[in-house]
N, C-alpha and C positions, 0 to 999 in steps of 0.2 A: 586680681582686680583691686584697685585700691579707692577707698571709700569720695565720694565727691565731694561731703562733708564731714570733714574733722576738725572738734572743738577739743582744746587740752587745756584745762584748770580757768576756765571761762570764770570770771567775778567783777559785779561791777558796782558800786559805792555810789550813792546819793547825798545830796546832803537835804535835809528836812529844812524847812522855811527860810532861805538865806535871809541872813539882814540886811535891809538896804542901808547904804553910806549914809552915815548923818552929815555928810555936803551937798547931800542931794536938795537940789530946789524943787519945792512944788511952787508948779507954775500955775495952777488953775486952785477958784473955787473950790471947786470940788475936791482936789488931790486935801487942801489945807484943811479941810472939817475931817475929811477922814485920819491924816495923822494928830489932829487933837484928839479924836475918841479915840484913839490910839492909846495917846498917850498917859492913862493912869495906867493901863493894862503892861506898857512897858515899864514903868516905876516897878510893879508887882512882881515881872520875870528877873527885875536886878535884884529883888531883894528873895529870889530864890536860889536856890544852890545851883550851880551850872551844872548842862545835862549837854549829853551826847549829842548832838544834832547831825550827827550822820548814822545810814544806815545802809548794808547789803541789799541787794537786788537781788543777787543770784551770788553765789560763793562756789568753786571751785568745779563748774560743773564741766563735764566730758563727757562726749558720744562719739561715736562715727554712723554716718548714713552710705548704705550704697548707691550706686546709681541703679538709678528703678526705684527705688524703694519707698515707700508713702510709711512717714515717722509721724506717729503720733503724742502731742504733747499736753500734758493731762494736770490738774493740780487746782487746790482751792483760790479766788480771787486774793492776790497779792503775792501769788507762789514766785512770781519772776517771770513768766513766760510770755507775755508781751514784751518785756527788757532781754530777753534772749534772742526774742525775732529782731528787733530791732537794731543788735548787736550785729547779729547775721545779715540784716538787709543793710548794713551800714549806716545809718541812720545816728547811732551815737558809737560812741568808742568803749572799749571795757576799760576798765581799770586795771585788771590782769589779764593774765592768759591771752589765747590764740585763735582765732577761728577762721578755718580755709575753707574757702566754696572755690570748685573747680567749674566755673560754665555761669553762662548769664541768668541773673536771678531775678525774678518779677516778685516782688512780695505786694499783697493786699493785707495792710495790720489793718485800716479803719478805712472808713468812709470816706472815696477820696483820695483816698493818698497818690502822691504824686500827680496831680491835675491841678493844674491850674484855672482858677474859677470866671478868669475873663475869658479864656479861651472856650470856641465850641466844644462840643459830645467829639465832631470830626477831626479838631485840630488836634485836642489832646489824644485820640487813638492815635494819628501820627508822631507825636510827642512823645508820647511813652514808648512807639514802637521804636524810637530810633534814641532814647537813652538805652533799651533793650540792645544796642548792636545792629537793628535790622536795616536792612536798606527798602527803600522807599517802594519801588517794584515789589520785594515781598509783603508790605503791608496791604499795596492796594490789590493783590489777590485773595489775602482774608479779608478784605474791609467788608463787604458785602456779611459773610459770615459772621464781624464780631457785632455788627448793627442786628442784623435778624437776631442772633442768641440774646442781646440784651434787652428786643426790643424797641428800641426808642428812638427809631427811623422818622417819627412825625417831626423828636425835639433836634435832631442829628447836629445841626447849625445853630442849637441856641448857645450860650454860654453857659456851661454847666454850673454855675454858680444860682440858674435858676430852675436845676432841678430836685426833685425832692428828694431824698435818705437812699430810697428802693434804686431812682434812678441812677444816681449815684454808684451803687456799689454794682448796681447791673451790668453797667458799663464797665465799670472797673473791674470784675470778674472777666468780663466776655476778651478785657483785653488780655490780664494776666495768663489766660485759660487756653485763648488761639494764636496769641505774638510766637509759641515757643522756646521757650526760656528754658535752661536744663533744671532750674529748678525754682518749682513755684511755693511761696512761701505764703500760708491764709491764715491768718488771726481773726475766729469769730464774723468774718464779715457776711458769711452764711446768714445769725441771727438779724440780719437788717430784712430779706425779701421773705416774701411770703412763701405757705409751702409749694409750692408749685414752682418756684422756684429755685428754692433752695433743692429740690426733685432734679429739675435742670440740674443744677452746678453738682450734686452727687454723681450726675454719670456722666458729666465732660468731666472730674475726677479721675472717674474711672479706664473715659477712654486718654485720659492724660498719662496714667500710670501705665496701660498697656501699650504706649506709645514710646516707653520708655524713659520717659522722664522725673524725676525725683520732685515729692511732695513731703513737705512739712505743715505740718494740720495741728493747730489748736482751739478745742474746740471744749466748750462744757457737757455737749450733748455724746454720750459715752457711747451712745449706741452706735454713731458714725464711725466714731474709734475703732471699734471692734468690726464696724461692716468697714470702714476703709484701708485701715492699717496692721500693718504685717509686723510692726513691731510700736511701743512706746514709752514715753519716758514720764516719768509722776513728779513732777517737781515739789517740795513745800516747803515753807521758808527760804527759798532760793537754792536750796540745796537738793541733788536726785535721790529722791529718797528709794524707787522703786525704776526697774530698766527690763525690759523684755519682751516677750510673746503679745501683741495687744491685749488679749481675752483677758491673762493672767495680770497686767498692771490694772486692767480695770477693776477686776476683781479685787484686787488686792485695796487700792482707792475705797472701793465700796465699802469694804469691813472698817477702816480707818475709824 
């Protein structure tokens, strides 16, 4: 069986505060007070020694996932692992390396993601289902389904731009969770709803994974780690410091 997700020497490069063109016109007010307070503070950075202003994200990282398989991604805030999903959901490009997903991917990194905030709760569950690949007949036989799991059948027709944080990502779960995707990719968006929910979104997880399809889980709360995942990866400084058995990467994390 050959893995659905394989990354080989994945690295991706930022650069720290670009500077803006000194042709640039400020056109308002406001833009011109702020680059005059600016401006001793740059006098100051020229009469300092030049400094790096680029930095790694992530540096050489490799995994493989099977299909089925629920990866967990583990590591202190700045480790890379939001810049890894995001590599993976296509969203930016690496700077090196490679990364192949075999099969349609729903990723939720934040709140939102991928909706469009004029559109309703209803227009964007079709919106996403059919950047998903799906056809329109298979959505409206989950639609019923992803409204009740989220919830929020009163707002369904409003434009999600005037729902609050919870509603948001409820929605945005209920869709990633019942569209079908062979692999679902979650960054953290658990920490937006309450517990009762986050209780929900644990076991459509779990019947996600017994349905056969591939979850990649980052998450700070280690406990879901070890209850969701069958194997995971430690990132720190961008780099995989620790790859294994979930119990034993946490563990291992823990002593750090």
């Amino acid at each position: 069986m050959r893995p659905i997700i394989k990354v080989e020497g994945l690295s991706k490069q930022f650069r720290i505060n670009p500077r803006e063109s000194t042709s640039m016109r400020y056109e308002t007010l406001r833009e011109s007070l702020v680059e005059s307070l600016r401006s001793p503070f740059k006098r100051l950075r020229k009469n300092r020694r030049p400094r790096n202003d680029r930095f790694w994200a992530i540096q050489d990282v490799s995994f493989e996932v099977m299909p089925g398989e629920v990866m967990g991604i583990i590591g202190p805030n700045g480790a890379g692992k939001s810049t890894l999903l995001k590599i993976l959901s296509r969203i930016i490009e690496p700077t090196s390396g490679r990364a192949e997903l075999y099969g349609r991917v729903a990723s939720l990194l934040e709140v939102g993601t991928g909706f469009h905030p004029d559109l309703s709760g209803r227009e964007n569950v079709y919106l996403n289902g059919a950047v998903l690949g799906m056809k329109h007949r298979e959505i409206d036989e989950r639609f019923d389904e992803i409204i009740a799991f989220a919830g929020v059948e009163k707002f369904i027709d409003t434009p999600v731009k005037h729902y609050s944080s919870g509603m948001y990502v409820r929605l945005a779960f209920a869709v990633g969770a019942h569209l079908n995707p062979e692999i679902l990719i979650v960054d953290e968006v658990l920490a937006v709803g309450d517990a009762a929910f986050q209780k929900k979104c644990l076991g459509k997880i779990d019947d996600v994974t017994r349905s056969g399809r591939t979850v990649l889980f980052v998450t700070h709360g280690l406990a879901m780690i070890t209850r969701l995942c069958e194997h995971a990866i430690l990132l720190t400084d961008g780099r995989v410091t620790k790859m294994g058995p979930a119990a034993e990467v946490v563990a291992y994390y823990n002593e750090m």
